[in-house]
VMD Tcl script that draws the C-alpha trace (Angstrom):
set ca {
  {104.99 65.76 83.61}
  {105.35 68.66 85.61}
  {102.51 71.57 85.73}
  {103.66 75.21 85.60}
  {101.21 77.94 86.83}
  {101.50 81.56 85.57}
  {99.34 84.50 86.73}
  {96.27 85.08 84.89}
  {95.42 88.54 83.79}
  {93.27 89.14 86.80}
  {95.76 87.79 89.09}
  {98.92 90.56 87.31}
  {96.33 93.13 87.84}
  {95.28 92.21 91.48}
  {98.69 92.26 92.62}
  {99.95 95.45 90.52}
  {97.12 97.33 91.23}
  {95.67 98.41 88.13}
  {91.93 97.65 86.48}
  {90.63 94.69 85.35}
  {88.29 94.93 82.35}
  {85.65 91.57 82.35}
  {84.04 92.05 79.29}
  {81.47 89.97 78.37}
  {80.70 88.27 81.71}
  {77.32 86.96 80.79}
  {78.68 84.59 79.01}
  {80.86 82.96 81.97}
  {79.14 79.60 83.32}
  {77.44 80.55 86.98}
  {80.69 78.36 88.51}
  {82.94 80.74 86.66}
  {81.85 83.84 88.26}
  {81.50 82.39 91.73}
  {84.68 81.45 91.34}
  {85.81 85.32 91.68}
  {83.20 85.62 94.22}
  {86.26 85.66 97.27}
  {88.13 87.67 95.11}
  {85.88 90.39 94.52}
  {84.26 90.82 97.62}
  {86.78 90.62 100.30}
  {89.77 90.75 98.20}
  {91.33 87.50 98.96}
  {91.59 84.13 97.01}
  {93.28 80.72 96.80}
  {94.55 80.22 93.69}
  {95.13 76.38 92.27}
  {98.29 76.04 92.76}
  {97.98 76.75 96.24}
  {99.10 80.68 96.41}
  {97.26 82.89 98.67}
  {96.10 86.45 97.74}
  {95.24 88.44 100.45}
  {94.19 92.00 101.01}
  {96.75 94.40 101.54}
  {95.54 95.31 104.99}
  {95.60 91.50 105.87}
  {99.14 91.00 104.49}
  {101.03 94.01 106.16}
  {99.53 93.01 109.25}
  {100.96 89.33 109.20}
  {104.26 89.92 107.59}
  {104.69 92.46 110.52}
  {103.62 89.89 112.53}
  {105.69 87.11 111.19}
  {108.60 89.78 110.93}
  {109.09 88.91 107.31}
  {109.76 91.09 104.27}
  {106.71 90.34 101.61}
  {109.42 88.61 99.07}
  {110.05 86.08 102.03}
  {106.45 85.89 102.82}
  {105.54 85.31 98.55}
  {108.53 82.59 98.57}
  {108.41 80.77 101.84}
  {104.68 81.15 102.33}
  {103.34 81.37 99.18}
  {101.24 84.32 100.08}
  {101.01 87.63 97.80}
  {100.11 91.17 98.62}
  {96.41 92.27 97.04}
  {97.34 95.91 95.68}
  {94.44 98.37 97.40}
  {94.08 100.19 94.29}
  {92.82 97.28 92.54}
  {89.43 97.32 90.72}
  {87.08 95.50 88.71}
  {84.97 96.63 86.03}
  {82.72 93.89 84.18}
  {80.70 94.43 81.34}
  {77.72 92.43 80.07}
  {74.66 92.42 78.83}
  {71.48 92.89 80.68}
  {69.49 89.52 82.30}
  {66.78 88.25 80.04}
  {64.05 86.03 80.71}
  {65.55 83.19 78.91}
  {69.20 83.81 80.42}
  {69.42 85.38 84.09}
  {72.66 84.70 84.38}
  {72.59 87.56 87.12}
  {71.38 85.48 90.09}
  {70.77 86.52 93.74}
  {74.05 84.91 94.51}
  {75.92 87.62 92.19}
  {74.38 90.34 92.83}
  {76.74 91.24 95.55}
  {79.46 91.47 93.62}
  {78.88 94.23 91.38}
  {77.39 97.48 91.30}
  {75.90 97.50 88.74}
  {74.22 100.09 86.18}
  {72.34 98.97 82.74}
  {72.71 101.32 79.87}
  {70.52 102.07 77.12}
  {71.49 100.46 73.58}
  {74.03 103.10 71.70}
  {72.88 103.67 68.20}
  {75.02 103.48 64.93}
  {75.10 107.49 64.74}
  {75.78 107.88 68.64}
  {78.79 105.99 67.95}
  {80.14 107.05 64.81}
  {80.15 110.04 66.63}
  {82.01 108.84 70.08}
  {84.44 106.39 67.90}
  {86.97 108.87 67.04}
  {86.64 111.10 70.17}
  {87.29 107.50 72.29}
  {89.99 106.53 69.83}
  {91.54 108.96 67.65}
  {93.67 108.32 64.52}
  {97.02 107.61 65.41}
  {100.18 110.53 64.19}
  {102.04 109.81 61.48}
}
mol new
graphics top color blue
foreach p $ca { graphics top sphere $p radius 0.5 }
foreach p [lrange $ca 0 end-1] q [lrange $ca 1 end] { graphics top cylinder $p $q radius 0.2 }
display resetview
């Protein structure tokens, strides 16, 4: 049979521009999250079906180059335009001793910033400020 690839999540936000929420990233297997490593830090990738994502700096300068509009350069070349407003955010929980899942390799990835625990009054308070109750 015949394998079809569709753009992940990551991917539709990488090339729209928007941000990426990673929630829970702890859990992710140490190949998982090396596996955004390109991604992330240089904002580049190769995805598996052989599509290139390359920064938006990098991809103006060769489709200028290659005098090619970015459709012809997506369809011909199979090379897509990183948007420069793109971010991640990842959320986890903090490295213990028995999982330290945040390795030296990592590291580099994120800045990162551990938060105190919120308690249950803290956010019964923030709860309907964050999300209030929708209009009838």
């Amino acid at each position: 049979g015949n394998t079809g690839w569709r753009d992940s999540p990551l991917v539709e936000a990488a090339l729209a521009g928007d941000l990426c929420v990673l929630d829970g990233i702890h859990r992710l297997r140490p190949d998982g999250l090396a596996s955004l490593h390109q991604l992330l830090l240089d904002g580049e990738a190769t995805l598996h079906d052989g599509t290139r994502l390359l920064r938006a700096g990098h991809f103006d300068a060769l489709r200028e180059r290659l005098g090619l509009t970015a459709q012809q350069l997506a369809d011909s070349c199979s090379v897509r335009r990183v948007h420069p407003s793109f971010r991640v955010v990842a959320l986890a929980q903090p490295p213990s001793p028995t999982d330290r899942w945040l390795s030296s390799d990592l590291l580099p990835l994120f800045a990162w910033h551990e938060l105190p625990p919120i308690g249950e009054g803290e956010m019964a308070d923030w709860l309907p400020a964050l999300c209030p109750a929708p209009q009838p």
